[in-house]
Short mmCIF file of the C-alpha atoms (twelve columns), coordinates in Angstrom:
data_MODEL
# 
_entry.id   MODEL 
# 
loop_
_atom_site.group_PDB 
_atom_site.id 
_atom_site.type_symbol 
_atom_site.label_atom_id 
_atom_site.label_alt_id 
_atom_site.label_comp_id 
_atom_site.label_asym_id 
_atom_site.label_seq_id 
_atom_site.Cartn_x 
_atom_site.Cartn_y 
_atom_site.Cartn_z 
_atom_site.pdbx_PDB_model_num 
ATOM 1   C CA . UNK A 1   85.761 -58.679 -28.063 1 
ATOM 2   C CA . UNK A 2   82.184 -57.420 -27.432 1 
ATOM 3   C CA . UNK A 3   79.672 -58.804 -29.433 1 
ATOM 4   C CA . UNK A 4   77.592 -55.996 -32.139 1 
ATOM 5   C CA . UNK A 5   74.272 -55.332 -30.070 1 
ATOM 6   C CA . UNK A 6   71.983 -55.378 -33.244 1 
ATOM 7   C CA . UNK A 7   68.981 -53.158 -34.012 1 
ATOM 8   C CA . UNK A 8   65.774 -55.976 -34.206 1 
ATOM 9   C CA . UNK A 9   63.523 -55.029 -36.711 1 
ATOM 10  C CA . UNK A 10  59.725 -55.255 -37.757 1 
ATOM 11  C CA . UNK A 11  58.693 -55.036 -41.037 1 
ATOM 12  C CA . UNK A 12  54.507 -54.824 -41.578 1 
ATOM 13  C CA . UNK A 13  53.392 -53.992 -45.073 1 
ATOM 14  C CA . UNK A 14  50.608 -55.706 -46.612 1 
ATOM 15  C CA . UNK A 15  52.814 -56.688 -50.050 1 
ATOM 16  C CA . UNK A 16  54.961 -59.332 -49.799 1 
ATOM 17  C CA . UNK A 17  57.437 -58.546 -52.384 1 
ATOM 18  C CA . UNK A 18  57.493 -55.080 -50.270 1 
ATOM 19  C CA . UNK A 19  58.425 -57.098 -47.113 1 
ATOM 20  C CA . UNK A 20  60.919 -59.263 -48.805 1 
ATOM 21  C CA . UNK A 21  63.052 -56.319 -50.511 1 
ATOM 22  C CA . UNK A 22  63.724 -54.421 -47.473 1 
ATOM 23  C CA . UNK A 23  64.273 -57.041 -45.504 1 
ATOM 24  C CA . UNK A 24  67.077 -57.958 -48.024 1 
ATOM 25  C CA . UNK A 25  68.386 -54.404 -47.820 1 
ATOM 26  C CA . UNK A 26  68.369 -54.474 -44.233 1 
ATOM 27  C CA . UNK A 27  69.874 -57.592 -43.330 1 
ATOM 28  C CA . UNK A 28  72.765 -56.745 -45.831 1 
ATOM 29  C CA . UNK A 29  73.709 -54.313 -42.678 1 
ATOM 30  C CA . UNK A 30  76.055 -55.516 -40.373 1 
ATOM 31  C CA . UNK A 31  74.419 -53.796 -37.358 1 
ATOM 32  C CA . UNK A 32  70.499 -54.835 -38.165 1 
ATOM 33  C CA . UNK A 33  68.550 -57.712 -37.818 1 
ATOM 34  C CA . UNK A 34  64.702 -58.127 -39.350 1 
ATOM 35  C CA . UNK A 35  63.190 -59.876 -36.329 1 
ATOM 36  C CA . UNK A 36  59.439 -60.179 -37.780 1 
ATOM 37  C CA . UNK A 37  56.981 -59.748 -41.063 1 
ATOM 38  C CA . UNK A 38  53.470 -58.715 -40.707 1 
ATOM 39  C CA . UNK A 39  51.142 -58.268 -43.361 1 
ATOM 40  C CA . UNK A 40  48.111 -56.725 -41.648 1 
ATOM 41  C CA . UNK A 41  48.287 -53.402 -38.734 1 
ATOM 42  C CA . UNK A 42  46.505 -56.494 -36.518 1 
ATOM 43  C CA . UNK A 43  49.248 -58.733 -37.053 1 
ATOM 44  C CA . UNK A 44  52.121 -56.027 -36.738 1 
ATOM 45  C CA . UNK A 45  50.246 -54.782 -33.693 1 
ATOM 46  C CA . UNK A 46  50.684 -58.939 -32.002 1 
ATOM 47  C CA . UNK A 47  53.767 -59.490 -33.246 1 
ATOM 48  C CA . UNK A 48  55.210 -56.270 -31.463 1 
ATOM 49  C CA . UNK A 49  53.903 -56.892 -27.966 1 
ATOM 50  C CA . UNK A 50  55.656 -60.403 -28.721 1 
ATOM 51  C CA . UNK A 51  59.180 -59.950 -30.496 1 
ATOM 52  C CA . UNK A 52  59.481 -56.520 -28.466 1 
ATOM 53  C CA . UNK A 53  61.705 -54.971 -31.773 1 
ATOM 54  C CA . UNK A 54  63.384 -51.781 -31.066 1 
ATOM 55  C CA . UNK A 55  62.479 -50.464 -35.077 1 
ATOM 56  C CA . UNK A 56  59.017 -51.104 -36.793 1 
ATOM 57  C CA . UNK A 57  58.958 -49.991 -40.165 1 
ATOM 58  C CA . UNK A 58  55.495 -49.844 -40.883 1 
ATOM 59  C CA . UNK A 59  53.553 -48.606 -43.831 1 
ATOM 60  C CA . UNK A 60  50.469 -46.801 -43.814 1 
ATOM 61  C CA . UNK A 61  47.674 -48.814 -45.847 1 
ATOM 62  C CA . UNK A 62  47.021 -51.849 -44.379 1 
ATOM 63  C CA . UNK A 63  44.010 -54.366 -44.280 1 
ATOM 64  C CA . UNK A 64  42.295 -55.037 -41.377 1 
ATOM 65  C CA . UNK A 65  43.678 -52.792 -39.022 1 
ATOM 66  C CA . UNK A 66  45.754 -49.292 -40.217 1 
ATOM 67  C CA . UNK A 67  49.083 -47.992 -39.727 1 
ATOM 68  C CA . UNK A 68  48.247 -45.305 -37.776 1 
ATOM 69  C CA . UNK A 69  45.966 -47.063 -35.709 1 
ATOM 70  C CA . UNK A 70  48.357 -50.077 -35.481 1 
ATOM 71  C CA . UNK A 71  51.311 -47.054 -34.561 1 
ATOM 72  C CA . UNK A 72  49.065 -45.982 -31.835 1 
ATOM 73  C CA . UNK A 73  48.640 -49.343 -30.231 1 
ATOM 74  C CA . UNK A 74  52.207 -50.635 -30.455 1 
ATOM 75  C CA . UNK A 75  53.550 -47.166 -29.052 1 
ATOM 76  C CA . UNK A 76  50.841 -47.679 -26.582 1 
ATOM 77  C CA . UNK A 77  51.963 -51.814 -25.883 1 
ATOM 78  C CA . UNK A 78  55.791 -51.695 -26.709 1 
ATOM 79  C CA . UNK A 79  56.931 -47.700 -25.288 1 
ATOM 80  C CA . UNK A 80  61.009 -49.144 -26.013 1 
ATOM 81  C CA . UNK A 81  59.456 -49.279 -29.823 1 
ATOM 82  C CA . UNK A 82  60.557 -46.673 -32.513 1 
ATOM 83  C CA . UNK A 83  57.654 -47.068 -35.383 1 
ATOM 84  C CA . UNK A 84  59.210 -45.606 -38.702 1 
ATOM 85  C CA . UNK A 85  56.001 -44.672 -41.424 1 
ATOM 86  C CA . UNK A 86  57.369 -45.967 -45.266 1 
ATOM 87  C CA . UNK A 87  54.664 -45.243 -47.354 1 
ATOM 88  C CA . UNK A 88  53.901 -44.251 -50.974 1 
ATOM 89  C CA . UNK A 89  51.333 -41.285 -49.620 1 
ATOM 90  C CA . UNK A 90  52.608 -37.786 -48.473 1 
ATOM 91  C CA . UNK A 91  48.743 -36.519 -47.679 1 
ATOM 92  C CA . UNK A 92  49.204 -34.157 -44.843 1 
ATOM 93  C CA . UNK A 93  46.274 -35.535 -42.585 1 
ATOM 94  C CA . UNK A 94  48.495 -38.656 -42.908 1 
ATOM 95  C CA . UNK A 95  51.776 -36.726 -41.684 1 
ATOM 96  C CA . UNK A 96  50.259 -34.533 -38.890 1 
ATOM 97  C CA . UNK A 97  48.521 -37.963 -37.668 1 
ATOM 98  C CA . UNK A 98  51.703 -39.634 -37.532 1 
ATOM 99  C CA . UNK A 99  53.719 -37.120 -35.875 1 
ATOM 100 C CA . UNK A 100 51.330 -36.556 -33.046 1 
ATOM 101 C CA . UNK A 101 51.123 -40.392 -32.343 1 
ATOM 102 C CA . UNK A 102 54.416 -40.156 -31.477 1 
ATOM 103 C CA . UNK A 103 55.828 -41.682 -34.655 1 
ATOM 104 C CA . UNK A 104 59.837 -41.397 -35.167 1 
ATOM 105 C CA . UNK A 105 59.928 -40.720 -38.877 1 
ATOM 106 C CA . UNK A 106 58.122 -40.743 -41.971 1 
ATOM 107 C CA . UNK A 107 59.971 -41.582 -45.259 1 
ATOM 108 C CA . UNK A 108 58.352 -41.852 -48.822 1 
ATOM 109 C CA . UNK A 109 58.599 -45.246 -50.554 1 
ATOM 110 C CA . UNK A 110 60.849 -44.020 -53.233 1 
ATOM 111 C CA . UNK A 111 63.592 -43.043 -50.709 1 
ATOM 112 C CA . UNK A 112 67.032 -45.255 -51.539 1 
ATOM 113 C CA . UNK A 113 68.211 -47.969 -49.250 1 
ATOM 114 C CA . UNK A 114 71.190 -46.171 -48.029 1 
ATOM 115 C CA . UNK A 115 68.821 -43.191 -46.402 1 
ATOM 116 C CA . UNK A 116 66.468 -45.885 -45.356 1 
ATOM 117 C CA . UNK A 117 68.846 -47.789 -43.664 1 
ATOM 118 C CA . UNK A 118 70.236 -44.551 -41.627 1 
ATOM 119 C CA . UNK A 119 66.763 -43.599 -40.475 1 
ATOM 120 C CA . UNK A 120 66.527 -47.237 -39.278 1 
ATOM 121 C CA . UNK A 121 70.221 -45.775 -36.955 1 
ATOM 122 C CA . UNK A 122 68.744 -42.614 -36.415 1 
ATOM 123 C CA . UNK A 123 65.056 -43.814 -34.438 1 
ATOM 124 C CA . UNK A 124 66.747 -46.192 -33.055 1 
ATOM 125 C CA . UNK A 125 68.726 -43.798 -31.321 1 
ATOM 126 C CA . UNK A 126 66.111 -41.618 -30.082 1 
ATOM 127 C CA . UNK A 127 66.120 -39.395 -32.907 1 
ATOM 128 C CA . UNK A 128 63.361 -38.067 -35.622 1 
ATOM 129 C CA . UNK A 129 63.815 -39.369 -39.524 1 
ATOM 130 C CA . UNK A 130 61.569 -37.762 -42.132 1 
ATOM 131 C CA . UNK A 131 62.042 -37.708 -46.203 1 
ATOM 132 C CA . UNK A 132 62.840 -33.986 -46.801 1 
ATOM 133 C CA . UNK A 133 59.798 -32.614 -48.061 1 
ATOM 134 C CA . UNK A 134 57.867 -33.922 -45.438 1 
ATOM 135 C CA . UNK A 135 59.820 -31.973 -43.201 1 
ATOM 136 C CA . UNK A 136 59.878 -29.153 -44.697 1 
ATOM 137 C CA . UNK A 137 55.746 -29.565 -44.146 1 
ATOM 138 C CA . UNK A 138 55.747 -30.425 -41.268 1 
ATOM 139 C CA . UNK A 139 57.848 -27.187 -39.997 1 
ATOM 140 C CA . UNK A 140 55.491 -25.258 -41.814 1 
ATOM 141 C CA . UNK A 141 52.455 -27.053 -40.505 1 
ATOM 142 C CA . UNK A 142 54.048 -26.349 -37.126 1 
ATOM 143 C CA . UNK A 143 54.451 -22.776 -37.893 1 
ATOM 144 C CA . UNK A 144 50.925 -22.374 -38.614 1 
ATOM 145 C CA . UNK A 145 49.749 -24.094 -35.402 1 
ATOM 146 C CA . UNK A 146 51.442 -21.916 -33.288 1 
ATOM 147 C CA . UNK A 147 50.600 -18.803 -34.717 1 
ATOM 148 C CA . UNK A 148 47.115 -19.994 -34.438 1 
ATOM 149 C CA . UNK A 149 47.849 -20.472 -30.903 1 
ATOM 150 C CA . UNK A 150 47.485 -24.528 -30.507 1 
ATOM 151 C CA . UNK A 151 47.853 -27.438 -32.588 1 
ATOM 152 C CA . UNK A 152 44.500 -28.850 -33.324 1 
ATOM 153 C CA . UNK A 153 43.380 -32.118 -32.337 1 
ATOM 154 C CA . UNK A 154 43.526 -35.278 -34.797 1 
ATOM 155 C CA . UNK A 155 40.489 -36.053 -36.568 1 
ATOM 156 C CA . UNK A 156 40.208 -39.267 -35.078 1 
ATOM 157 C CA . UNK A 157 41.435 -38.203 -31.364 1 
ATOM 158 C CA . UNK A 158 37.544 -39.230 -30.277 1 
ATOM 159 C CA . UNK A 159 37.405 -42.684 -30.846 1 
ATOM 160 C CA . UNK A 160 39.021 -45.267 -28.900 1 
ATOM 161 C CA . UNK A 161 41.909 -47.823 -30.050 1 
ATOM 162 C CA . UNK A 162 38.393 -50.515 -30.480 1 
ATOM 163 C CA . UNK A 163 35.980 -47.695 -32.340 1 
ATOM 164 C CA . UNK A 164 38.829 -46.983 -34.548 1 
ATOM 165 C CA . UNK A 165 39.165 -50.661 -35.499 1 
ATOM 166 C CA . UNK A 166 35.391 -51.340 -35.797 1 
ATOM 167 C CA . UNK A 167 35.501 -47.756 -38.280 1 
ATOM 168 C CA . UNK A 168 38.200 -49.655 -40.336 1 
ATOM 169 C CA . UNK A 169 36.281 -52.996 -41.168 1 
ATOM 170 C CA . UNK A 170 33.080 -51.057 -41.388 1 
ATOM 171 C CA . UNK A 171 34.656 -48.518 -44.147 1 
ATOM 172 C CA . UNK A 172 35.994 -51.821 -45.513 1 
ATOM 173 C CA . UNK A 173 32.762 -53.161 -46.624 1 
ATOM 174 C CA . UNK A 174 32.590 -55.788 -43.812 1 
ATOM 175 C CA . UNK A 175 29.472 -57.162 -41.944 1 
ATOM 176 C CA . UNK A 176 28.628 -56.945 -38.511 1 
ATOM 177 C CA . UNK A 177 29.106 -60.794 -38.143 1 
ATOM 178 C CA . UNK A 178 32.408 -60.827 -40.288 1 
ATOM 179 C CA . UNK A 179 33.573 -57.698 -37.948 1 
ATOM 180 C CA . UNK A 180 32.616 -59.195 -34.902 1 
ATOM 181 C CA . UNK A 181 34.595 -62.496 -36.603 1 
ATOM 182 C CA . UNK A 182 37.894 -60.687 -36.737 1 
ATOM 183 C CA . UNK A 183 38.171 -59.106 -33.717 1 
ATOM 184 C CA . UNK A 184 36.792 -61.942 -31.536 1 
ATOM 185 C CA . UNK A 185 33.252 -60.218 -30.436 1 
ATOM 186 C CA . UNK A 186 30.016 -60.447 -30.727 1 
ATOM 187 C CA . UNK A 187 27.701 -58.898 -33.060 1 
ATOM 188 C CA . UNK A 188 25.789 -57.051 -30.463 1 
ATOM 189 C CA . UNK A 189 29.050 -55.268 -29.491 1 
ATOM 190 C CA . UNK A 190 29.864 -54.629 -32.876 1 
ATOM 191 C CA . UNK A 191 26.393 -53.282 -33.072 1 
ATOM 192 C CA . UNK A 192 26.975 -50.786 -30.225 1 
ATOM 193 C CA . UNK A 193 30.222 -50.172 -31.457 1 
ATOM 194 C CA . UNK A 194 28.812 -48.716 -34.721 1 
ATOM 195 C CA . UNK A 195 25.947 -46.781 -33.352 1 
ATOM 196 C CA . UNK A 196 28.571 -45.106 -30.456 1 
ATOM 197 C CA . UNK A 197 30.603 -44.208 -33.704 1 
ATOM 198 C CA . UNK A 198 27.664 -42.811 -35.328 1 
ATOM 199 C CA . UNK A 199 26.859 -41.060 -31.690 1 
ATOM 200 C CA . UNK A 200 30.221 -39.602 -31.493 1 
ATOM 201 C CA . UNK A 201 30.527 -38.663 -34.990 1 
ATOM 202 C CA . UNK A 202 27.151 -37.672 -36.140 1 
ATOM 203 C CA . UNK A 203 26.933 -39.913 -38.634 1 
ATOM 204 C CA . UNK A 204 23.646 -41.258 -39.662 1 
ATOM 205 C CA . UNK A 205 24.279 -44.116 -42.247 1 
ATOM 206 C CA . UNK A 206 27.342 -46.207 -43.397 1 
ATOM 207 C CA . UNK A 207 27.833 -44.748 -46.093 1 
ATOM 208 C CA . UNK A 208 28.934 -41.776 -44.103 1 
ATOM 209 C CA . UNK A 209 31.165 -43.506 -41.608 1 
ATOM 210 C CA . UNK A 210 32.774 -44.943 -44.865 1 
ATOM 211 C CA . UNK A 211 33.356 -41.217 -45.969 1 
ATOM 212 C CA . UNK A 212 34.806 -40.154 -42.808 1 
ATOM 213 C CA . UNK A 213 37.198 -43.171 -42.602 1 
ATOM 214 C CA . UNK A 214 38.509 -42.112 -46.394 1 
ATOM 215 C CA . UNK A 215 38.531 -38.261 -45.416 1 
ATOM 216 C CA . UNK A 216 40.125 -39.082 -42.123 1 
ATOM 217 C CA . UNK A 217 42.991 -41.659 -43.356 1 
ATOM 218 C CA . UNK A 218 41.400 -44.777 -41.850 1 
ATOM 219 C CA . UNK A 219 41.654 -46.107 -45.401 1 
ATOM 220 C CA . UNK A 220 42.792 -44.969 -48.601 1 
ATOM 221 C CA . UNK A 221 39.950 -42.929 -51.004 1 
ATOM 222 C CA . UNK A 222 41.834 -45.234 -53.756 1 
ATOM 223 C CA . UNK A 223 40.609 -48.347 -51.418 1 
ATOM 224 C CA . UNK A 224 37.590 -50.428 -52.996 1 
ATOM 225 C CA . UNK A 225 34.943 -50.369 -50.353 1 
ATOM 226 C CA . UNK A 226 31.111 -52.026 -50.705 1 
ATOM 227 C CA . UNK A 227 28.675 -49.762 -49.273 1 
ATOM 228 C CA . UNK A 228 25.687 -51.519 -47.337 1 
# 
């Protein structure tokens, strides 16, 4: 008798009693397994290019390093990987970001196990899983893009996988030496990291990096952040 080939999972939400309820719900399936836990897009981001899961569930507000951003790397690192957005936010900059990363679905967080569990079946298997109102938006966001003739480009498109992590911990109230701390550089290079940003974005001051981060979905406008 052939052994069940089992669908290896990655959970990576920065709330552990998050993490520990769906991987309850998902291991209760005989055909899933919940390889992983990461609390931080940084962590999720390692732990993918390690454990190689076929599923990452991944939500979208996360310390240190974003979802999106952290979708965009792993998809990038792990192309066998299916990332699956659970989140409590439905903004449509959020959405239309995740579906032209290359994400598999997008559910809300009050969707029930049963339909969570299925979209887990369904990315796996090379298909698309998204709550029903989000899909209903994003047909109609679709619409509008080709009527308009082309789908425009992502607000952060510009910046590169190390500019959008330096925006993060910048828009995060941190300083250039506990920046350069966390991802394993120097403060000079954070330094030029943060002027090309302001460069590229024609930004001035912090204070509006900070505002572009919240306005682009970097991090969330409900987010505490220290302005310096």
């Amino acid at each position: 008798m052939t052994a069940m080939k089992l669908i290896t999972v990655l959970l990576a939400d920065d709330h552990t009693v998050v993490r520990e309820g769906l991987r309850t719900l998902l291991e209760a399936e005989p055909d899933i397994q919940v390889v992983g836990e990461a609390e931080t897009g940084r962590q999720a981001v390692a732990m993918a290019k390690r454990l190689l899961p076929r599923v990452v569930v991944m939500d979208i507000a996360m310390p240190l390093l974003n979802g999106l951003e952290a979708t965009r790397q792993i998809l990038a690192a792990v192309p066998t990987a299916k990332v699956l957005i659970l989140s409590a936010h439905s903004d449509d900059a959020y959405i239309e970001q995740v579906s032209t990363l290359g994400g598999a679905g997008y559910l809300l967080k009050h969707t029930s196990a049963s339909i969570l569990c299925r979209a887990v079946r369904e990315v796996h298997a090379g298909r698309t899983s998204f709550s029903p109102a989000i899909a209903r938006r994003l047909s109609r966001s679709e619409e509008a893009s080709s009527a308009r003739g082309a789908r425009h480009q992502p607000k952060l498109a510009r910046l590169t996988p190390r500019e959008a992590e330096v925006l993060q911990l910048i828009a995060e109230g941190q300083a250039n030496k506990q920046a350069a701390a966390e991802l394993g550089i120097s403060v000079k290079t954070i330094e030029k990291h943060r002027q090309r940003l302001m460069e590229k974005l024609h930004i001035h001051d912090t204070a509006g990096l900070t505002r572009y981060a919240i306005a682009a979905g970097v991090i969330e406008s409900s987010v505490q952040v220290t302005i310096v």
